[in-house]
DOBA-565910 format. One record per residue (C-alpha): residue in three letters; x, y, z. Coordinates in nm, 3 decimals. Layout:
BEGIN
{r = ALA; c1 = X; c2 = Y; c3 = Z};
...
This chain:
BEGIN
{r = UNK; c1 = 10.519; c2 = 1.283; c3 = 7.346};
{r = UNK; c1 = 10.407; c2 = 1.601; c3 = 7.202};
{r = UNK; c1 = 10.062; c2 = 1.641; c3 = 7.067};
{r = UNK; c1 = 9.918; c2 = 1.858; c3 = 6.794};
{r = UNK; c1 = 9.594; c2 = 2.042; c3 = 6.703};
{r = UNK; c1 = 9.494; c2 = 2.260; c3 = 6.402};
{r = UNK; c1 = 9.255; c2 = 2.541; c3 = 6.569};
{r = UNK; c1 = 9.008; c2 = 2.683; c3 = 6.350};
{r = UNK; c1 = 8.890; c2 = 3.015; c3 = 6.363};
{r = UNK; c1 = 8.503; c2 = 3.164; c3 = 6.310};
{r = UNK; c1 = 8.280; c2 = 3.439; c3 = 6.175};
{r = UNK; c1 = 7.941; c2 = 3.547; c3 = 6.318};
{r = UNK; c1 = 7.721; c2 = 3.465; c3 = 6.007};
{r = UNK; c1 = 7.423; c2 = 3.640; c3 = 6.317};
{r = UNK; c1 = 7.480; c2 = 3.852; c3 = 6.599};
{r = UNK; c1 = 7.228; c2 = 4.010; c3 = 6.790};
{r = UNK; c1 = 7.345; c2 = 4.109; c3 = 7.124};
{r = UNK; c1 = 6.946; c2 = 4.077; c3 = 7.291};
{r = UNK; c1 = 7.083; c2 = 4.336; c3 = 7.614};
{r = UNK; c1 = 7.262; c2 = 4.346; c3 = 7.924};
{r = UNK; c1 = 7.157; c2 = 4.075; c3 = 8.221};
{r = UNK; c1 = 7.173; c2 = 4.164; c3 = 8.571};
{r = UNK; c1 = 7.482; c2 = 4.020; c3 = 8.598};
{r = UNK; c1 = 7.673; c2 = 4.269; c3 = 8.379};
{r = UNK; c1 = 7.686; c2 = 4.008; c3 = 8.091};
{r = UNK; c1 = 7.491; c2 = 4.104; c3 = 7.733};
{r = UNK; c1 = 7.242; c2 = 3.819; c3 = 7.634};
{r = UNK; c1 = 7.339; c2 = 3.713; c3 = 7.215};
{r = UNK; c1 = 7.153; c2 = 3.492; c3 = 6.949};
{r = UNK; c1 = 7.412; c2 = 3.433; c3 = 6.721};
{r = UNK; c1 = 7.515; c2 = 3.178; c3 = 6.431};
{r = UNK; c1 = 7.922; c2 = 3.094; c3 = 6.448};
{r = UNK; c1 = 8.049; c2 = 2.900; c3 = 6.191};
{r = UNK; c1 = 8.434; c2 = 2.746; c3 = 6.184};
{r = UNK; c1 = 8.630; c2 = 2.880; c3 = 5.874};
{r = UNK; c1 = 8.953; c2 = 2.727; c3 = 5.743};
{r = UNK; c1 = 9.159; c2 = 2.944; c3 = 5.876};
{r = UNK; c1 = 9.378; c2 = 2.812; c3 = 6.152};
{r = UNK; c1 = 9.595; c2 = 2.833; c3 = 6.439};
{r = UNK; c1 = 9.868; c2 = 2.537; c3 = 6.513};
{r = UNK; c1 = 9.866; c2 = 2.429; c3 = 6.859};
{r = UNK; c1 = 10.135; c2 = 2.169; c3 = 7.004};
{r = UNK; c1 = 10.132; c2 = 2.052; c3 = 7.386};
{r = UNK; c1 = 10.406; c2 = 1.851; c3 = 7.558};
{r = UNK; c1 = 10.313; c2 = 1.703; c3 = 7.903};
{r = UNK; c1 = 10.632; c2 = 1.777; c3 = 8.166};
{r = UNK; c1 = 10.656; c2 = 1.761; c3 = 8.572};
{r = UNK; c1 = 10.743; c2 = 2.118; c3 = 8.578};
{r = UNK; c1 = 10.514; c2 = 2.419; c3 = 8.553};
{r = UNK; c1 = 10.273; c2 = 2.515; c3 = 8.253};
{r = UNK; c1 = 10.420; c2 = 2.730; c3 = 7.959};
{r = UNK; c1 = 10.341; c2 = 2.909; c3 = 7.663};
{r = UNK; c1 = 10.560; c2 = 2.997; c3 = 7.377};
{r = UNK; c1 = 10.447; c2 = 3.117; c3 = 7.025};
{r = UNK; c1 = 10.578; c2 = 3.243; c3 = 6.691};
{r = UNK; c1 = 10.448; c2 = 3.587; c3 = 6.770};
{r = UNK; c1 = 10.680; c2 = 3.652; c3 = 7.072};
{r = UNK; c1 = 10.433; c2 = 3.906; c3 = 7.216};
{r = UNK; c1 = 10.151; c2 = 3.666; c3 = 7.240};
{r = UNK; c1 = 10.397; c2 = 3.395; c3 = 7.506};
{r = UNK; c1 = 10.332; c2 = 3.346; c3 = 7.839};
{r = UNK; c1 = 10.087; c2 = 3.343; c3 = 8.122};
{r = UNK; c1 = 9.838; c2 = 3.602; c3 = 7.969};
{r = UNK; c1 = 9.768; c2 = 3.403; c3 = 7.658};
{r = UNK; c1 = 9.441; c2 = 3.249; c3 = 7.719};
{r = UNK; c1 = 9.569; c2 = 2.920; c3 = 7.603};
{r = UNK; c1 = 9.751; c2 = 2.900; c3 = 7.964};
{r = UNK; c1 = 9.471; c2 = 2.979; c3 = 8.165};
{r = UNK; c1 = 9.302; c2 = 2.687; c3 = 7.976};
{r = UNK; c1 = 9.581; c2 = 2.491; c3 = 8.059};
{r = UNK; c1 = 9.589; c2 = 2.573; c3 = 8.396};
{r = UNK; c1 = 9.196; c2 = 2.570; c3 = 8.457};
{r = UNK; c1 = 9.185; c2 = 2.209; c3 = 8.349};
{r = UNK; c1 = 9.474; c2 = 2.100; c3 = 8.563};
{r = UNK; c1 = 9.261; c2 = 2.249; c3 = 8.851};
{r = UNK; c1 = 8.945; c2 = 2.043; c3 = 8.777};
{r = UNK; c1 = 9.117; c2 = 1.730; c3 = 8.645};
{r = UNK; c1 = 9.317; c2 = 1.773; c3 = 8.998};
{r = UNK; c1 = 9.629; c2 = 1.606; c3 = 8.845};
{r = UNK; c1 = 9.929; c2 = 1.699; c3 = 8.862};
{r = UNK; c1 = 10.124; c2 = 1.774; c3 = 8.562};
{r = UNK; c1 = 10.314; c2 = 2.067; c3 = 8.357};
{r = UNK; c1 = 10.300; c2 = 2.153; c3 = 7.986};
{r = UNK; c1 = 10.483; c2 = 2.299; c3 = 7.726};
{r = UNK; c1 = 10.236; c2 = 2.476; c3 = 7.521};
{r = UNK; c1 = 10.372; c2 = 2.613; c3 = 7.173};
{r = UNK; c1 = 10.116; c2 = 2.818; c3 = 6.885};
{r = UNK; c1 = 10.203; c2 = 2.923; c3 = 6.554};
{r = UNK; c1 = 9.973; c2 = 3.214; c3 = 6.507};
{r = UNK; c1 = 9.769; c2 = 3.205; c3 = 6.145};
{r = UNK; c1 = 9.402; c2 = 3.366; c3 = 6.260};
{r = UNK; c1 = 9.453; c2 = 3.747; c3 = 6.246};
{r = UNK; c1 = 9.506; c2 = 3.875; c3 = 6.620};
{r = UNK; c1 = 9.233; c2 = 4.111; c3 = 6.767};
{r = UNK; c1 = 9.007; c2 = 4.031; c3 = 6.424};
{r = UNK; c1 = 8.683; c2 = 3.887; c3 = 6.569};
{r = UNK; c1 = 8.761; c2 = 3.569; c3 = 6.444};
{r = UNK; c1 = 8.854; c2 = 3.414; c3 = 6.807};
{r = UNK; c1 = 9.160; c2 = 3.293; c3 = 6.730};
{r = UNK; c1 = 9.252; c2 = 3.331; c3 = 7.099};
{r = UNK; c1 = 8.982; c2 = 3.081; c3 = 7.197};
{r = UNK; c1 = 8.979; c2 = 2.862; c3 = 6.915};
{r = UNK; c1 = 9.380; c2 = 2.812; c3 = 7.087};
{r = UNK; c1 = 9.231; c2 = 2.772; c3 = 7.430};
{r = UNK; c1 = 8.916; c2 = 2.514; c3 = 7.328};
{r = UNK; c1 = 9.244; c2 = 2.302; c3 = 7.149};
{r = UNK; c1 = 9.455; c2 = 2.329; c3 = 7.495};
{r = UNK; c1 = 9.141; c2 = 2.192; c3 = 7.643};
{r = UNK; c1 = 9.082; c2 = 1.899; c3 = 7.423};
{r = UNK; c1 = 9.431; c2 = 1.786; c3 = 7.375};
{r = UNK; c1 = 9.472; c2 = 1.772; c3 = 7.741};
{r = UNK; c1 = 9.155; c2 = 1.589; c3 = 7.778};
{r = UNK; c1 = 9.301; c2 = 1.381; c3 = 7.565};
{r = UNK; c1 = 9.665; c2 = 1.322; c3 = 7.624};
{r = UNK; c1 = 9.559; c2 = 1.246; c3 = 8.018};
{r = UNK; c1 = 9.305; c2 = 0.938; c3 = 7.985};
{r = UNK; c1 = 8.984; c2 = 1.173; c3 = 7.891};
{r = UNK; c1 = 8.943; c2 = 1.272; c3 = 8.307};
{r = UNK; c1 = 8.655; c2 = 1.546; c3 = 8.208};
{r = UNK; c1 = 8.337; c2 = 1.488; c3 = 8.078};
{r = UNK; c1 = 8.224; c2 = 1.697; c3 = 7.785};
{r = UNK; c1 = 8.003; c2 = 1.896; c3 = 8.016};
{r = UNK; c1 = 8.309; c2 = 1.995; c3 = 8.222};
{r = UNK; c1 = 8.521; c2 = 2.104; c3 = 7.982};
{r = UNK; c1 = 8.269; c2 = 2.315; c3 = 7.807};
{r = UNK; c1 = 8.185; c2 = 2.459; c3 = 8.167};
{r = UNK; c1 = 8.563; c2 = 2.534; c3 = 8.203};
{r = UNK; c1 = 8.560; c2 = 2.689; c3 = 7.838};
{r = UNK; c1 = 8.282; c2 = 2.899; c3 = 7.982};
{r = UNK; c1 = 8.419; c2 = 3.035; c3 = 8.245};
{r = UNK; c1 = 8.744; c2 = 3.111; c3 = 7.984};
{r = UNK; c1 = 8.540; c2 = 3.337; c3 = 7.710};
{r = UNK; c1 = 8.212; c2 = 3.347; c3 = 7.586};
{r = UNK; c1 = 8.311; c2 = 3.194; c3 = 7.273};
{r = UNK; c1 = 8.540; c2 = 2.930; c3 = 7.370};
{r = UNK; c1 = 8.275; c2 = 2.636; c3 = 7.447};
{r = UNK; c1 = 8.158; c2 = 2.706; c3 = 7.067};
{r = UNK; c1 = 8.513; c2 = 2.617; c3 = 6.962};
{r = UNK; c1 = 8.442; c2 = 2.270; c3 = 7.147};
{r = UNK; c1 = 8.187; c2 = 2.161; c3 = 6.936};
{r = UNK; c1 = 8.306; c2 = 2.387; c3 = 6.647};
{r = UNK; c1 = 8.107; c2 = 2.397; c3 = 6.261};
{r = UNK; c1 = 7.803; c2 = 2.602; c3 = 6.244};
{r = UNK; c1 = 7.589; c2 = 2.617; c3 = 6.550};
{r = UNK; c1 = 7.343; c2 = 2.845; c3 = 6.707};
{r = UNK; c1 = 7.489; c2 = 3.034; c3 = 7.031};
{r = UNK; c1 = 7.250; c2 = 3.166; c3 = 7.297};
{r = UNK; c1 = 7.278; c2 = 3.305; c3 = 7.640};
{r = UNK; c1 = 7.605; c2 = 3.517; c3 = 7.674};
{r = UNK; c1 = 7.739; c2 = 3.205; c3 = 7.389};
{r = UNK; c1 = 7.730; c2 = 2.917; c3 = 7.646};
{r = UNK; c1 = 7.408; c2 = 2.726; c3 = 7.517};
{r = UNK; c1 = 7.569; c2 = 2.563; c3 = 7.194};
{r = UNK; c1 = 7.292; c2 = 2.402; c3 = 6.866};
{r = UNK; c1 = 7.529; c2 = 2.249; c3 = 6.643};
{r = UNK; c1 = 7.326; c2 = 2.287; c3 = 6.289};
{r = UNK; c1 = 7.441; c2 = 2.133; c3 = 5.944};
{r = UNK; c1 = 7.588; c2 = 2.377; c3 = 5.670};
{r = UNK; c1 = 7.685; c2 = 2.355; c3 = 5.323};
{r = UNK; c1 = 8.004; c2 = 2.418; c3 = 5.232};
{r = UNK; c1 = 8.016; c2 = 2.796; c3 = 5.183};
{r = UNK; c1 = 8.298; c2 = 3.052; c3 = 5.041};
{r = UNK; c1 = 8.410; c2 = 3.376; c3 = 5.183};
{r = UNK; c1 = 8.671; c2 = 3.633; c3 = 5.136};
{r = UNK; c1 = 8.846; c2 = 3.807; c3 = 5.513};
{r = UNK; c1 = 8.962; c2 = 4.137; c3 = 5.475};
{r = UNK; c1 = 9.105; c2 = 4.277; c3 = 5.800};
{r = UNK; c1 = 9.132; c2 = 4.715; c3 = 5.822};
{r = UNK; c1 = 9.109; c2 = 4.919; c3 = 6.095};
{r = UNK; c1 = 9.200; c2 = 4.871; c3 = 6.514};
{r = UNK; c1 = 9.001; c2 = 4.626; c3 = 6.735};
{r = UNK; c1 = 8.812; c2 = 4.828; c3 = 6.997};
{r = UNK; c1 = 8.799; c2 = 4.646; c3 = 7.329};
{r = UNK; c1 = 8.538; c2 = 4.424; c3 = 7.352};
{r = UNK; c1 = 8.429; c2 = 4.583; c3 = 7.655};
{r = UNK; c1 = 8.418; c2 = 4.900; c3 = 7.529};
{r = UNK; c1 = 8.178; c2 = 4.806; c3 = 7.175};
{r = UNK; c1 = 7.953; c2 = 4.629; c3 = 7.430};
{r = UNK; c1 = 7.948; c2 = 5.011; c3 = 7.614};
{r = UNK; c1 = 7.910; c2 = 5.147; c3 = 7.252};
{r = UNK; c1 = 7.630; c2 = 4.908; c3 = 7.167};
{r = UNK; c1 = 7.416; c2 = 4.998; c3 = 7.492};
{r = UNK; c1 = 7.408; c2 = 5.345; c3 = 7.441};
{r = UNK; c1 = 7.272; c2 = 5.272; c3 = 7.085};
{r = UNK; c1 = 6.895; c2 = 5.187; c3 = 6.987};
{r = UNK; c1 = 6.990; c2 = 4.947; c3 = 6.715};
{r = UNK; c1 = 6.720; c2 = 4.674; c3 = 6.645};
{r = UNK; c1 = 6.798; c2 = 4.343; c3 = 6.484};
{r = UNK; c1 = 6.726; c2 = 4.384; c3 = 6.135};
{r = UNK; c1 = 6.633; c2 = 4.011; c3 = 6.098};
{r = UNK; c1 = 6.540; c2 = 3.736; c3 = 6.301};
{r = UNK; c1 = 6.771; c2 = 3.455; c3 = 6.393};
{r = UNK; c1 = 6.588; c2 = 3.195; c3 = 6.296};
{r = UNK; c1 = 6.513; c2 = 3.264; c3 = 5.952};
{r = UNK; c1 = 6.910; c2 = 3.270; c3 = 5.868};
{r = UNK; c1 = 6.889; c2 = 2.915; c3 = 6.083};
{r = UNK; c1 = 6.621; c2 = 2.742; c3 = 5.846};
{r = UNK; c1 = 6.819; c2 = 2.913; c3 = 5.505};
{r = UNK; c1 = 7.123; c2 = 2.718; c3 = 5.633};
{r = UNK; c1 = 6.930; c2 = 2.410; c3 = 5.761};
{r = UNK; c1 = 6.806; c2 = 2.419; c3 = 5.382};
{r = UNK; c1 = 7.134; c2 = 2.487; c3 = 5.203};
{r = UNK; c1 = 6.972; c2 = 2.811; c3 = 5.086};
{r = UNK; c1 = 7.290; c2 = 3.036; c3 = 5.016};
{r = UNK; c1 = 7.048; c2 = 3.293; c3 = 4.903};
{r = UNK; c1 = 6.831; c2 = 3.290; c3 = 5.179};
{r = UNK; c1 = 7.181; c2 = 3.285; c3 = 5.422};
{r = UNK; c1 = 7.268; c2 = 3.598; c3 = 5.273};
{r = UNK; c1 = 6.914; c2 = 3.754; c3 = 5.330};
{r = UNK; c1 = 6.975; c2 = 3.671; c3 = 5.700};
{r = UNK; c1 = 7.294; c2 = 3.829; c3 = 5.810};
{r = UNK; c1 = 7.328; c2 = 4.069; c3 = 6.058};
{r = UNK; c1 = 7.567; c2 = 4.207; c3 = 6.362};
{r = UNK; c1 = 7.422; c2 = 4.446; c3 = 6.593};
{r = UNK; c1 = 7.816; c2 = 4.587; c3 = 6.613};
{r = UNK; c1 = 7.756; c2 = 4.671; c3 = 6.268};
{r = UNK; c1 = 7.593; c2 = 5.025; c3 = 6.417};
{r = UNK; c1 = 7.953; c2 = 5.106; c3 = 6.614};
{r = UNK; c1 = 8.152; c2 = 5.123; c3 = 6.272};
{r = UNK; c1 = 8.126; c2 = 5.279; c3 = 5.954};
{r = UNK; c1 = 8.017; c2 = 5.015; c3 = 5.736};
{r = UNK; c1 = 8.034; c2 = 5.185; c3 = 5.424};
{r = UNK; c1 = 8.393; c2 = 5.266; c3 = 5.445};
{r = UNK; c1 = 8.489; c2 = 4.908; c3 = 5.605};
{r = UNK; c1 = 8.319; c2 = 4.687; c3 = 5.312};
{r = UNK; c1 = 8.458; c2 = 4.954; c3 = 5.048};
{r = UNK; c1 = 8.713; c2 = 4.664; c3 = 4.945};
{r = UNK; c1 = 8.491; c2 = 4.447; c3 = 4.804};
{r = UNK; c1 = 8.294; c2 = 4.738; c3 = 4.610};
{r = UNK; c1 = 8.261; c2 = 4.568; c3 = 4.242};
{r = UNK; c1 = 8.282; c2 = 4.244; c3 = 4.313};
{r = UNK; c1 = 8.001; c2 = 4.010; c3 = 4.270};
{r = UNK; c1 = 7.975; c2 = 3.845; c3 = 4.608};
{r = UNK; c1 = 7.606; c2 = 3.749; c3 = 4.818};
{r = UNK; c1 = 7.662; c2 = 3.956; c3 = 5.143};
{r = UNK; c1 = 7.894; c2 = 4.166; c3 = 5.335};
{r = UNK; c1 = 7.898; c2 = 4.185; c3 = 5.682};
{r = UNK; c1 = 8.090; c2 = 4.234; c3 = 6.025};
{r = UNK; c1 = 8.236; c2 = 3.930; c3 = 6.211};
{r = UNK; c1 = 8.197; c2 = 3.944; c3 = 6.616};
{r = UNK; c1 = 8.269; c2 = 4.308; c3 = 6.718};
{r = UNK; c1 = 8.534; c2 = 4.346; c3 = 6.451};
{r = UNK; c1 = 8.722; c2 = 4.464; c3 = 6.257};
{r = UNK; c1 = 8.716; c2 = 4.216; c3 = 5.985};
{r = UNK; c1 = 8.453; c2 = 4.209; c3 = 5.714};
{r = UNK; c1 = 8.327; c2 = 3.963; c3 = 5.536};
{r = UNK; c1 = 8.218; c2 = 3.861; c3 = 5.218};
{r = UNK; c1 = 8.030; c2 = 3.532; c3 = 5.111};
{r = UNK; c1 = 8.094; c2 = 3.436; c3 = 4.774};
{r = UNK; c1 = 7.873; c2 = 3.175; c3 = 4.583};
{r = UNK; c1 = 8.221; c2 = 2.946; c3 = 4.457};
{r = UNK; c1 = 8.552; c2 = 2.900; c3 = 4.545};
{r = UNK; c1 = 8.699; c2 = 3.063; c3 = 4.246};
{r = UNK; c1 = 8.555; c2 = 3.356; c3 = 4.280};
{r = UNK; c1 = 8.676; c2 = 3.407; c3 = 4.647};
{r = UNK; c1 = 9.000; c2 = 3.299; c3 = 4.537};
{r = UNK; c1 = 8.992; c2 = 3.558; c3 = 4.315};
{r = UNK; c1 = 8.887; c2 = 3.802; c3 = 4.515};
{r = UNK; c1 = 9.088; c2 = 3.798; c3 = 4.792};
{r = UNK; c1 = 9.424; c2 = 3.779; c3 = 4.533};
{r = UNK; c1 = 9.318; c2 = 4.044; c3 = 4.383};
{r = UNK; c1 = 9.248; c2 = 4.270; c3 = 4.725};
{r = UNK; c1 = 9.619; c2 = 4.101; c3 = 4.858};
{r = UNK; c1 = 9.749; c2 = 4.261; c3 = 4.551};
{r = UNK; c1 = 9.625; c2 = 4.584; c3 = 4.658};
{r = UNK; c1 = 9.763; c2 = 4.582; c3 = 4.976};
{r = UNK; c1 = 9.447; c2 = 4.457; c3 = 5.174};
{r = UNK; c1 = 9.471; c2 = 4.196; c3 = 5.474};
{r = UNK; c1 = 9.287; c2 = 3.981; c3 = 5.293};
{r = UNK; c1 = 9.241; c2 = 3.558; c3 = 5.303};
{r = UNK; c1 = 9.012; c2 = 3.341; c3 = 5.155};
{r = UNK; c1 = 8.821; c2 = 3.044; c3 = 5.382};
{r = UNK; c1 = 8.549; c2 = 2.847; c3 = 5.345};
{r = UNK; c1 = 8.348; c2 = 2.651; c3 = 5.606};
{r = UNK; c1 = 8.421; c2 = 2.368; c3 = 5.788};
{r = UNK; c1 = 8.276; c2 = 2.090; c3 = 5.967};
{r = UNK; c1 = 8.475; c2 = 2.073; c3 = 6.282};
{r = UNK; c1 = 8.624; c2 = 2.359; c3 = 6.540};
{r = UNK; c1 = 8.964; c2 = 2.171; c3 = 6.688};
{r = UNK; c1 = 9.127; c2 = 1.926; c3 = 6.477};
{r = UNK; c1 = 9.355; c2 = 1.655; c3 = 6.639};
């Protein structure tokens, strides 16, 4: 039997990266919220030994995230199986839209799943932990306030919102913008919880007052949100450490239009809008 899940990817409507903790991790208040973007996902349990393939021939085997998921679960469910994992790649790779965990937090779930449910909720998230520090919001998935290093997951409700996705320029390791970021003094320019009670009040206005990504002081910003100069959209911003931009749009048409219109150009460029759910089985 093989089993399928659509894996959804996210921006960071907030990221403020607080500092670094003792143990070498940086401590974030952020807002993630699932877009309708998505990854396919397909598992087939075997008796023979865990692999990945994927349409993006680069991405196969045991580096992908999506088998160390596969193979982290096996551990703690202490069963003994194989799998054939397969993804069709649709998230932008290296985008800050955690495509690569939004695959693993699937491999997690449908594996829960396909095996009798052996691992609580609390388990797998503590596996998805120990994976990425985005991969436990995948679990949960939606829009939810992420604290800690991103372990410490408040799902919140969220209206439906628009946005346009351009990706331009090269992904800088993560490590390395975290390096960036700590040799910066770059204060959050707004407080977490004021973009938390604009969404908790459907306030699209007061959602676009809020945004903010402290990574938004490692890149030229001016140049990176140039694509959307003269359209009429509510905010701009970074997503995770980048390189995609943003743009929230008040309708759907108007994205649509938008993001056409910047394909047509020659921009990486996708319309989403949000979504309720991170992992869809």
């Amino acid at each position: 039997m093989v089993a399928y899940a659509k894996a959804y990817a996210k921006i960071n409507l907030y990221l403020s990266v607080k500092g670094k903790r003792s143990d070498g991790y940086h401590e974030l208040d952020t807002v993630m919220q699932s877009i309708s973007l998505y990854d396919e996902v397909s598992i087939e349990l075997t008796e023979g030994e865990i692999a990945v393939t994927c349409d993006r021939g680069e991405l196969a085997g045991e580096d992908n995230i999506a088998y160390k998921a596969c193979r982290d679960f096996i551990a703690s469910a202490d069963i003994k199986i194989g799998a054939r994992i397969h993804i069709n790649k649709n998230i932008p790779v290296a985008a800050g839209l955690g495509g690569g965990s939004a695959d693993a937090a699937a491999v997690l779930l449908l594996l829960n799943r396909m095996t009798g449910k052996p691992l609580s909720e609390t388990k797998l998230s503590n596996i998805a932990a120990g994976l990425g520090a985005d991969v436990p919001f995948f679990l949960v998935g939606g829009t939810a306030v992420a604290k800690g290093i991103g372990e410490i997951i408040t799902p919140i409700n969220t209206p439906t919102l628009h946005y346009v996705l351009v990706k331009e320029g090269k992904k800088q390791s993560t490590g390395k913008m975290y390096a960036l970021l700590d040799t910066l003094n770059s204060p959050a320019k707004t407080e977490c919880a004021d973009i938390v009670e604009a969404i908790k009040r459907k306030d699209v206005s007061g959602i676009a007052k809020g945004v903010y990504n402290s990574f938004e002081a490692c890149w030229d910003m001016n140049n990176m949100l140039s694509p959307f100069k003269g359209y009429n959209f509510n905010a701009a911003f970074l997503s995770g450490s980048g390189p995609t931009v943003c743009a929230l749009f008040a309708d759907k048409s108007s994205a649509e239009g938008c993001a056409e219109e910047l394909r047509g150009k020659g921009y990486n460029a996708f319309y989403a809008q949000s979504m309720p759910f991170g992992i869809e089985i």
